[in-house]
N, C-alpha and C positions, 0 to 999 in steps of 0.2 A: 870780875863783874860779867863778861862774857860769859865765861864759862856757868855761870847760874841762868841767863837768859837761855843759853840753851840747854840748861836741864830740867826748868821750867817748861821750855816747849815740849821737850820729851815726853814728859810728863801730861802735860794737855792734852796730846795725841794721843797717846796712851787712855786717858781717861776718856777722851774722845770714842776710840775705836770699840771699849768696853761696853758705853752706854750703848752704839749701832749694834751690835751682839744681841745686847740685852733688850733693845727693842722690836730685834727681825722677830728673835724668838717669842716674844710675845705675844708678837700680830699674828703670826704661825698659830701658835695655839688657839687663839680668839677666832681661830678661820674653820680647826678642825674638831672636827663633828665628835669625837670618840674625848674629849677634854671640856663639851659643853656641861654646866651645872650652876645649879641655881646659887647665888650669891652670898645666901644668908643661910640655907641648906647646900652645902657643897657635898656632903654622903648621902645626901638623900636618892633614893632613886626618880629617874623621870619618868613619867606617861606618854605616850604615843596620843594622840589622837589625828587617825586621821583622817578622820573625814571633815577637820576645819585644816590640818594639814600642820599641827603644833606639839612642843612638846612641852609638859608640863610639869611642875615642883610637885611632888606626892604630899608633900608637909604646907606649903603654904598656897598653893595654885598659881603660882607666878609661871608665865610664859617666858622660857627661857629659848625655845628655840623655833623655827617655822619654814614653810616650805618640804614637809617631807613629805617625802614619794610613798606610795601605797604601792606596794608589791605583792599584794593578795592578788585575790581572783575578781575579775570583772564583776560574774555571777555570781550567784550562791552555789552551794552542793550542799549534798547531803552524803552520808556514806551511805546510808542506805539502799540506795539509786544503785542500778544494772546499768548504766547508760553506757554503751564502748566509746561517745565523744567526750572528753575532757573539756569542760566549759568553762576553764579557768583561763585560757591564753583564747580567743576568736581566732578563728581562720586555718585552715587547712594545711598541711605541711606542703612544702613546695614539691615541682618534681622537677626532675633535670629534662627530663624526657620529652615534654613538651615546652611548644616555643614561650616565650617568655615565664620561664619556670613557673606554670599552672598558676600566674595570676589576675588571670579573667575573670570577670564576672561573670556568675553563674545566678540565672534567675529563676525560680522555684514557678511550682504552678502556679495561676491567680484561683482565686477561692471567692473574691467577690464579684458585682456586678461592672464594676469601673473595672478590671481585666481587662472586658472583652469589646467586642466593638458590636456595632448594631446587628455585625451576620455572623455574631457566637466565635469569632476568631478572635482568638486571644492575641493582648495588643502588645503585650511580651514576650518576647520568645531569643533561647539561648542561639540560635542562628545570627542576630546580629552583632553576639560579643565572643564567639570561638570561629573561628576557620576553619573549613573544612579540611584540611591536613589533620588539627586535633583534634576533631572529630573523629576521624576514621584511626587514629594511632589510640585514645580511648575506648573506641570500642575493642579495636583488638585488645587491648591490656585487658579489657572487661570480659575477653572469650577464653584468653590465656588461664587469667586467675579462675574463672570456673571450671575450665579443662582440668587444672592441675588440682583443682579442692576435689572431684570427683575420683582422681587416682591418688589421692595424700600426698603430693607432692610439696617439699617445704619452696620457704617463701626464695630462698636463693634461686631454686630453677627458674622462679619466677621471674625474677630481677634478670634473670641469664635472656630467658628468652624475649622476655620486651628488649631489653636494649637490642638481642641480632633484630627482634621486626623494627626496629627504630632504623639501625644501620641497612638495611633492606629498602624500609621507607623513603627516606631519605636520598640514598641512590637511586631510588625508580628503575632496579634492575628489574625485576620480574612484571612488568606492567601486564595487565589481561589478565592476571593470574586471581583468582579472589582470596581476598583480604582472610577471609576462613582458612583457608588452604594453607597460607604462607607462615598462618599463628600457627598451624597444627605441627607443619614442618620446623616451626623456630622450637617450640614445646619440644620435637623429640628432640631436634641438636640439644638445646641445653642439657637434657636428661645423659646424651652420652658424653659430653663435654663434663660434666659434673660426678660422673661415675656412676650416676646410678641409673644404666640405661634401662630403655620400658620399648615392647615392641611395637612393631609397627597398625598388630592389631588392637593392642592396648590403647593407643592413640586414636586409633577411628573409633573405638567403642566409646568414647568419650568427644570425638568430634561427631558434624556434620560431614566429613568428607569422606571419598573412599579414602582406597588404602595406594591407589594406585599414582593419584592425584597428589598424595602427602609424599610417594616417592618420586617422584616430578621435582616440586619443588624444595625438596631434600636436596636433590643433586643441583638444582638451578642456583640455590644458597650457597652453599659448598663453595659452588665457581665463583659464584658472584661476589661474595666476601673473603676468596683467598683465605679460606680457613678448615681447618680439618677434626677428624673427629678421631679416636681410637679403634681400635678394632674390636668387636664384639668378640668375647669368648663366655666358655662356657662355665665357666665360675661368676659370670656378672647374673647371672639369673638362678644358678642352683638355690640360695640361700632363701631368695623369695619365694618360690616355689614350694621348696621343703616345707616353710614357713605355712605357705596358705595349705597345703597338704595334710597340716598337722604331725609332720614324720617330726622322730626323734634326732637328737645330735648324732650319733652312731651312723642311722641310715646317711645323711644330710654329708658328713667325712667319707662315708663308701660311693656315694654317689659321687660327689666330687673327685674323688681319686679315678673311678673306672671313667669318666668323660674324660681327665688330662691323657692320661694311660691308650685311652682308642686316639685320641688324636695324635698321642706321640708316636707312637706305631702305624699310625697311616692307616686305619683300619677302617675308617668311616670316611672316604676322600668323598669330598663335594657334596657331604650335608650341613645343613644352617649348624651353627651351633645350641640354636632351643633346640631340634629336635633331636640330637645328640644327647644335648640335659634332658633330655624329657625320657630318651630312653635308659639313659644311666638311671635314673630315678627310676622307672620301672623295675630294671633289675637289684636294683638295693632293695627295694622295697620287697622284690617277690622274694627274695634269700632269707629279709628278716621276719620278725613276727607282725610287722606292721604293713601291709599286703596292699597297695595301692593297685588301678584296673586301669587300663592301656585311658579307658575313655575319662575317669578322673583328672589322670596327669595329663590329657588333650587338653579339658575343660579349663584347667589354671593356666598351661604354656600356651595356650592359643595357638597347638597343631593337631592336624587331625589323625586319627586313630591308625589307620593306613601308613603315616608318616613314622610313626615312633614303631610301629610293626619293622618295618623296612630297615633301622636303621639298627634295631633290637637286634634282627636277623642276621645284622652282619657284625655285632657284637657278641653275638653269643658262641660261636664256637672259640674264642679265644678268653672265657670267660675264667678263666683259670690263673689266666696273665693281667687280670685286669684289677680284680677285688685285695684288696690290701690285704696284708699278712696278719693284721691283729684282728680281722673283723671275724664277728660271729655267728656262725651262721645258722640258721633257725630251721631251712630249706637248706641242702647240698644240694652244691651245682648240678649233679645232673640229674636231679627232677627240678631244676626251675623248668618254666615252660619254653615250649618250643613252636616254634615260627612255622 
């Protein structure tokens, strides 16, 4: 008799535990959205609509489910449209750069007469929702990006050189220095930090500042952020040169060989390295068919005529030892020109 009492129980529990199984699982389903369907059409497919926010039996219209989110676009578009802003998501992307990651509000002109106040000043203005700290860190970003769109610089230099004026900024090392100056100088570091360095006069042709003032705060950066740059050589600048020159691959490999070749033999001590490229390029170009003139290759290097003579002068009697073995020459060395 015992012994049935408790296989009885066994038994109950058992049936017990089966039914709790069998109705977690159900409420489960009943909850999840990918298993909703209408009752009397279970294959049928449903309807979205949401702009009452439902979803609906295709076969009978019964409202099987509600509350869905709309994941579209706020506005409209059209494909048609040039527009560069995406007016599907509102608002700006954030920056890191500024203080509370860019999100102040920013107040547009007034266009009507409730703007302005009786003496034509307008009675909104971005001055009482940004600080003057992001004030002055956007405009430089706004002098940097224009610096670098006028010499084709991509958007990495760019990122390079806001964040050192941010680290600058921030520090209040170069105080008295103007905010022009310190963008020009951050532009070049990134430029040689990045590999693709630009010169000094390449920088002011595209700044407000001299050349002398952008070397200033070159070096005040430097110190100031414990950081370093590479050493300029004369292979960072042959390729663009040749490039803007129009010379071919040929000249662009002789020119490069005879600028490593003077330097490694000591033959040009204590010239820049542009004007070294600039004279290598001279001489490749005078040997081949492609004939560039002392004041061309000034005109792209940014050295004067005089410079690349001088430096010509002390490359050419070793020009023998300089030009590579496979190159071809259009001119023999001794009628290129002489100094």
């Amino acid at each position: 008799m015992l012994n049935c009492l408790f296989y009885i129980k066994c038994i109950t529990l058992l049936l017990l535990l089966v039914l709790s199984v069998c109705w977690s699982m159900a409420s489960s389903s009943r909850f999840d959205t990918n298993t909703i369907c209408c009752s009397a059409h279970p294959d049928a497919p449903l309807i979205e609509d949401y702009r009452a926010g439902d979803q609906i039996c295709s076969e009978c219209g019964l409202v099987v489910g509600d509350r869905v989110i709309d994941v579209g676009s706020e506005w409209r578009t059209f494909s048609n449209e040039k527009a560069g802003a995406d007016p599907s998501r509102v608002g700006g992307p954030e920056n890191p750069l500024l203080n509370g990651s860019d999100l102040s509000t920013m107040i547009g002109p007034g266009r009507g007469d409730a703007s302005f106040d009786g003496f034509g000043v307008s009675k909104y203005q971005n001055r009482r929702t940004m600080s003057s700290s992001d004030r002055a860190l956007i405009n430089a970003f706004r002098e940097i990006t224009s610096m670098a769109d006028r010499i084709n610089l991509p958007k990495t230099i760019v990122d390079r050189a806001n964040n050192l004026f941010k680290q600058v900024h921030d520090g209040k090392n170069l105080k008295g220095r103007a905010n022009d100056a310190i963008a020009s100088a951050c532009l070049y570091i990134a430029c040689r930090q990045e590999g693709v360095p630009r010169t000094f006069k390449e920088i002011c042709a595209v700044s407000k500042i001299s050349k002398k003032e952008i070397g200033r705060c070159f070096k005040l950066i430097l110190k100031a952020l414990e950081t370093s740059v590479d050493l300029i050589t004369t292979g960072d600048f042959m390729s663009r040169f040749c490039s803007n020159l129009g010379l071919p691959n040929m000249v662009q490999r002789a020119a490069t060989h005879i600028a490593r070749k003077a330097v490694e033999l000591d033959i040009v001590p204590g010239r820049s390295p542009i004007s070294v490229a600039a004279a290598a390029i001279y001489m490749a170009s005078q040997a081949s068919e492609d004939k560039r003139s002392q004041k061309e290759i000034g005109d792209i290097a940014g050295v004067a005529d005089v410079t690349i003579r001088q430096s010509y002068k002390l490359m050419y009697p070793h020009a023998a030892k300089l030009f590579p073995e496979d190159f071809k020459f259009a001119t023999p060395i001794d009628q290129l020109p002489q100094m």
